[in-house]
C-alpha positions in Angstrom: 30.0 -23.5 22.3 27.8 -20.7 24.2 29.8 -18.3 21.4 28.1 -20.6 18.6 24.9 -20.4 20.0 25.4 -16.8 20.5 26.2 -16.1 16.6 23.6 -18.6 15.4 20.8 -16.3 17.7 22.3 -13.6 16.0 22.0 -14.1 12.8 18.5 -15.8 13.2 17.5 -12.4 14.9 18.6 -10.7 11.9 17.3 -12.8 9.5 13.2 -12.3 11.5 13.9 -8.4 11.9 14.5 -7.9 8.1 11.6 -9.9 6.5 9.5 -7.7 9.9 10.8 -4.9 8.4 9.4 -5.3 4.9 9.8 -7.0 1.6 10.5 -5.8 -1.8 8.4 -6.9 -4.4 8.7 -6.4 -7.9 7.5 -3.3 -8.5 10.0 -0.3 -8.2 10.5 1.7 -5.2 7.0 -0.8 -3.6 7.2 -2.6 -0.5 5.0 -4.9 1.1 5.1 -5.5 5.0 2.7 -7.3 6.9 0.4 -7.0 4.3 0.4 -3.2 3.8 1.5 -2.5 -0.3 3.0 0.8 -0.1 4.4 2.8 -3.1 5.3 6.6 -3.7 2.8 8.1 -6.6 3.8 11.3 -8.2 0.6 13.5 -7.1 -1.0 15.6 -4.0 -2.8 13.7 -1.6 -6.0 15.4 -2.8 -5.2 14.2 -6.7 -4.4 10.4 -5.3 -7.4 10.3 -3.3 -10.0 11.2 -6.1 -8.1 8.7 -8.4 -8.3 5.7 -6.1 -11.8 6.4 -5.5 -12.5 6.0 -9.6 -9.7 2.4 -9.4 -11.8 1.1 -6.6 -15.1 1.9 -9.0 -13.0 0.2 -11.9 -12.6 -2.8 -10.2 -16.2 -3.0 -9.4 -15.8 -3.0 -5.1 -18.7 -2.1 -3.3 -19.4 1.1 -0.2 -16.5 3.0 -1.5 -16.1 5.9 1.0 -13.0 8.2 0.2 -11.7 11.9 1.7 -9.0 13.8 1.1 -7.4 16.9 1.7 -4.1 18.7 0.5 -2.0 16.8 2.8 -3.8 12.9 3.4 -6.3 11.2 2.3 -8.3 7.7 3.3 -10.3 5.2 0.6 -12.2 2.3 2.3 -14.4 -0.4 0.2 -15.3 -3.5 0.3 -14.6 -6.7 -2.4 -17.0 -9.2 -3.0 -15.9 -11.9 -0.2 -16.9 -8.7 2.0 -13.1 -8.0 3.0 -11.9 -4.4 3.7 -9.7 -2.5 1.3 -8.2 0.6 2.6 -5.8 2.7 1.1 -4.2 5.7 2.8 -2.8 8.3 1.2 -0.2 10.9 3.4 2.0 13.8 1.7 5.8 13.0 1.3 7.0 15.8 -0.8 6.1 18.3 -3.4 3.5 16.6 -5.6 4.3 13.0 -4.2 2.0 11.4 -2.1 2.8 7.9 0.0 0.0 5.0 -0.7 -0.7 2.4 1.2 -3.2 -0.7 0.8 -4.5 -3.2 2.4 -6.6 -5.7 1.0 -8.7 -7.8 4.1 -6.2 -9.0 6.9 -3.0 -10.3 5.0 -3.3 -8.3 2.0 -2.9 -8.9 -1.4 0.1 -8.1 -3.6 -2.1 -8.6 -7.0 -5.4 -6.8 -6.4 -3.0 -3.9 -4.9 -0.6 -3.8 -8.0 -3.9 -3.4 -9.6 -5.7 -0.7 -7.7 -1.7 1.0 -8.0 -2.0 0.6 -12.2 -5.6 1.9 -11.9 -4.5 5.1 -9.3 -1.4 6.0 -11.7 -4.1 5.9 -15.1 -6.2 8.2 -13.4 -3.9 10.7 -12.2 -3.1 10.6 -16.2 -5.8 12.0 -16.8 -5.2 15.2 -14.4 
């Protein structure tokens, strides 16, 4: 009986550390945990920085603050219900910079796959 109990604990403990260690969504190579969207965007941190400043002016947020430098980068602004949207921006290889976003407390997988559609059509334009 205790060995029952033992392999049900298990397998319940392994079942709460996967989904705490982050979900796939549908977007390739994307993963979303606790709220944080984060994706790998061909660019420098510098490049990614400048383009998610322009996606946060296309979708109309307000008291976007960005800076960035050759190696990281931060974007903070604000959407209309007055919730924070951060995205950070850190080096991982030659040309590729790591993204992360955060929309208010939970996140939000749609207004993130947006503001990731919006960062990759500026960087286009580079």
């Amino acid at each position: 009986m205790k060995l029952a109990y033992l392999g049900i604990s298990v397998l319940g403990a392994g079942f709460f550390l996967g989904n705490l260690a982050g979900c796939q969504t549908d977007s390739v190579g994307a993963t979303n945990t606790l709220g944080a969207y984060s994706i790998m965007i061909d660019g420098s941190p510098d490049k990614v920085t400048t383009a998610a400043e322009k996606a946060d002016a296309d979708l109309s947020l307000s008291d976007i603050q960005g800076n960035g430098t050759l190696i990281d980068g931060k974007v903070t602004a604000k959407n209309a219900h007055g919730d924070d949207v951060t995205i950070d921006i850190e080096q991982s290889g030659q040309n590729v910079s790591k993204v992360t976003i955060r929309v208010g407390v939970t996140g939000d997988d749609a207004v993130s796959k947006q503001l990731v559609d919006r960062i990759k059509s500026h960087l286009s334009w580079f």
